[in-house]
N, C-alpha and C positions, 0 to 999 in steps of 0.2 A: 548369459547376462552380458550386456554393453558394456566395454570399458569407457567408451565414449562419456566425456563431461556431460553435462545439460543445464540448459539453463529452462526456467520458464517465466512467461509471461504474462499476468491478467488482465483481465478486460484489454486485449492489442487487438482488437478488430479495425479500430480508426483512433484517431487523436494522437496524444500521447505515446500510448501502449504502445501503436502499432509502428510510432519513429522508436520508441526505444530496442522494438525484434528486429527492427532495419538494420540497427547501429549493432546490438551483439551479433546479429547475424555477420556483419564485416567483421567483427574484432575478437568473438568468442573464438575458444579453441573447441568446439562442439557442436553438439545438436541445441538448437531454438527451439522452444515450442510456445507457439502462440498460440494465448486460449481465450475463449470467451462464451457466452452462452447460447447465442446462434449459430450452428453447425454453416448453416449457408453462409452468415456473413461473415464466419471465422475463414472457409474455403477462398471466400472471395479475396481476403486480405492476405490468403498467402500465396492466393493466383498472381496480385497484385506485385510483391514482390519477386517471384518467381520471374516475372518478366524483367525485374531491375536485373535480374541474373542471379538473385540472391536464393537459398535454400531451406526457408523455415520449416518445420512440421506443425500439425494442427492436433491439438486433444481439449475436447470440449470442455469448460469450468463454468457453473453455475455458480458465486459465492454464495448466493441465498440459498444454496443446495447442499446441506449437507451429503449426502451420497451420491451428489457430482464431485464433491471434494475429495469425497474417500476412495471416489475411480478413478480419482486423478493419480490419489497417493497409491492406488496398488496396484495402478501402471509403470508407477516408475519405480518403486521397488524392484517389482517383476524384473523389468526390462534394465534398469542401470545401477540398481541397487542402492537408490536414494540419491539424492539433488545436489549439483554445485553453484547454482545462483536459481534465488527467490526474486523475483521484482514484484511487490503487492501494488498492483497499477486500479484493479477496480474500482469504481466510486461513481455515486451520481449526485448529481447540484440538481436542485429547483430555480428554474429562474427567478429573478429577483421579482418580477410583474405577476408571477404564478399566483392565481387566485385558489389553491389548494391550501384548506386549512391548516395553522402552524404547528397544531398537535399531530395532525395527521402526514404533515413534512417531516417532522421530528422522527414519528418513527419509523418510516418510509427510510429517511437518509440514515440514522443511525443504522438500521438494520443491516444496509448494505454496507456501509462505508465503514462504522465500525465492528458490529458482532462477525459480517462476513470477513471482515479482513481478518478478525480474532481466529474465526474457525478455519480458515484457510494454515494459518500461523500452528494452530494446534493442532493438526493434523500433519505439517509438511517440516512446519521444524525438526521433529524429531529425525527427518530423513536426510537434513543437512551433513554431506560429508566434510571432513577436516579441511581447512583454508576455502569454505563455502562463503559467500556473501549473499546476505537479504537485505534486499531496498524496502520499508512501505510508505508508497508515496502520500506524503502529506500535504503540507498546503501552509502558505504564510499565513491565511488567515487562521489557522489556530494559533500564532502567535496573539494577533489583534483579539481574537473572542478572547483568549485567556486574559487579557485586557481588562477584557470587560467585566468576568467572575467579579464578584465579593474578592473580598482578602478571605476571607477562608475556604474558597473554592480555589484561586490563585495558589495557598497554601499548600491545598493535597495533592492538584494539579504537578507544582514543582518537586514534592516529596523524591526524597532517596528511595524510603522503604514502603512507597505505596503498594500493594501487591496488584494482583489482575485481578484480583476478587474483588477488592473494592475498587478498582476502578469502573469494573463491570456496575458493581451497583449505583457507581455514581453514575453511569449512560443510561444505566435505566432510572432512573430517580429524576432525573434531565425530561425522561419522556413521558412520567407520571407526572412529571408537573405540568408538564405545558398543556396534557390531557384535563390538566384541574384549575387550566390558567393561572396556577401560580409563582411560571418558572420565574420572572424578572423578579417576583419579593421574594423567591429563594436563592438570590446572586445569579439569578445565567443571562446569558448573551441572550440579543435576541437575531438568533443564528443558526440556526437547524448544520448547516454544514460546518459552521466552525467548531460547533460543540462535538460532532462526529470527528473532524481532525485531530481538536485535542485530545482526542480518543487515541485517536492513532499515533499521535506523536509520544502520549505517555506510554503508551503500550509498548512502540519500542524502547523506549529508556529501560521499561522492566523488562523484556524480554533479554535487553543484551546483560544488564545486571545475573539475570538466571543461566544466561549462557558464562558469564564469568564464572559462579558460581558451579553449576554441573558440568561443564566443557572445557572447562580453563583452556587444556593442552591441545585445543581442538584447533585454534585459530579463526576461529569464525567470528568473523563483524558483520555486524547489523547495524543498519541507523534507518533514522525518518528524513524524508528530504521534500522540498519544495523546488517543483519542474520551472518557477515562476506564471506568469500569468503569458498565457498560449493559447492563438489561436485554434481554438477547436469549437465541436457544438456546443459543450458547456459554460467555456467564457465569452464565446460568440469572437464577431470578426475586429473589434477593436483591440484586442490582446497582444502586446507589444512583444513577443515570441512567436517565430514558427515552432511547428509539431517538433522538427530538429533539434532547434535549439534548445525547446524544454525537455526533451530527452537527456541532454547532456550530462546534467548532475546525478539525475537517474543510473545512469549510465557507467561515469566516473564509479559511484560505488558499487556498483555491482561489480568490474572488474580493478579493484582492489587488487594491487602485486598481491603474491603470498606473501611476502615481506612485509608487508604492513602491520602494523597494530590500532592504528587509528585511522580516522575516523573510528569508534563504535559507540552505541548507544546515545549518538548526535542527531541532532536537529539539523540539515546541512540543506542550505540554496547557493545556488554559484557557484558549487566546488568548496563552500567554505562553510564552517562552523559558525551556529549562530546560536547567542545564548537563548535560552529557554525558562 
């Protein structure tokens, strides 16, 4: 088995992802692995870098895959005996012109953005070793959708003691409704991706809550972060961010000193904490 660190990557084939394996690849003390769900265009992206002089590794990640997740997690077992940085980068946006109906957005984007980040999370958490750091990349606009909620969606959303179980049921209750047209007179945004955000940004609050809780002495931070608005396919070419630059905050928390205690359990864009 590797003593070798590791970090890994997902969805790093282009955008984002694939500045944030650039940047640990220069700064990690380890192995990279860049992952995403096509074998060829993972290859291509670490050909890509390969030529900046830089040495990532490639192992395939499907999120909408459960037992792509689980070869993920008993590769690295195997091989390094569990993970020193998590970055949950997958996600995909509809564009805003997309003439695909908003129930069938809803749970198209939920499934990846949120249940896939969930199951990547429950599977690979448990493999974080001590002074580990996990990013899951979020989005300002879950700030704005949470905006939008009723007060008493706003409510659960901010909770201390929300659990994952009812959070789970509030994303799918988001997806039944929009299925029955009645999500906007049951409080929701009308937002397929921010509603999946605020998924994700609640998820880590409880995740690092449960790390406080079973891990205490473990050192492990986790937060949710916003890359800001980046040029990629998703935001398209007006996006006041290169790939780079929105890697940064990504970035910053994943190589967290040992020394740290904070950030955790934050909503962070710019390097900085933002209330929630």
């Amino acid at each position: 088995m590797s003593s070798v660190q590791v970090a890994v990557v997902t969805g790093a084939n282009k955008g984002i992802g694939l500045a944030i394996v650039r940047a640990l690849c220069r700064q990690f003390p380890g192995d990279v692995y860049l992952t995403c769900r096509d074998p060829g265009r993972g290859q291509a992206a670490v050909a890509q870098l390969q030529q900046e002089g830089l040495r990532p590794l490639f192992h395939q990640l499907d999120i909408d895959d459960l037992q792509s997740i689980r070869a993920l997690r008993d590769f690295l077992k195997d091989k390094y005996g569990g993970l020193n940085v998590l970055v949950n980068n997958a996600g995909i946006a509809f564009k805003v012109h997309d003439t695909t109906p908003f129930a069938v957005q809803a749970e198209v984007t939920l499934k990846t953005n949120f249940f896939g980040t969930r199951n990547v999370c429950t599977e690979l958490l448990p493999l974080v070793k001590p002074y580990g750091r996990v990013v899951n990349v979020s989005s300002m606009v879950s700030s704005s959708a949470l905006r939008g909620c009723s007060q008493e969606l706003q409510q659960k959303f901010r909770s201390d003691s929300i659990t994952e179980e009812e959070l789970v049921q509030l994303m799918a209750k988001f997806v039944e409704d929009t299925k029955r047209g009645v999500h906007e007179k049951e409080g929701w945004p009308n937002t397929a991706y921010g509603v999946s955000k605020i998924g994700v940004t609640v998820l880590s609050r409880i995740q690092a809550r449960l790390l406080n809780e079973q891990r205490k002495g473990d050192h492990i931070l986790l937060n949710a972060c916003c890359p800001g608005w980046v040029r990629t396919d998703m935001a398209g070419p007006k996006a006041t961010k290169s790939p780079d630059e929105g890697a940064e905050t990504p970035v910053y928390l994943a190589l967290l000193p040992s020394s740290a205690d904070a950030p955790h359990g934050q909503f962070v864009s710019d390097k900085t904490v933002k209330p929630w």
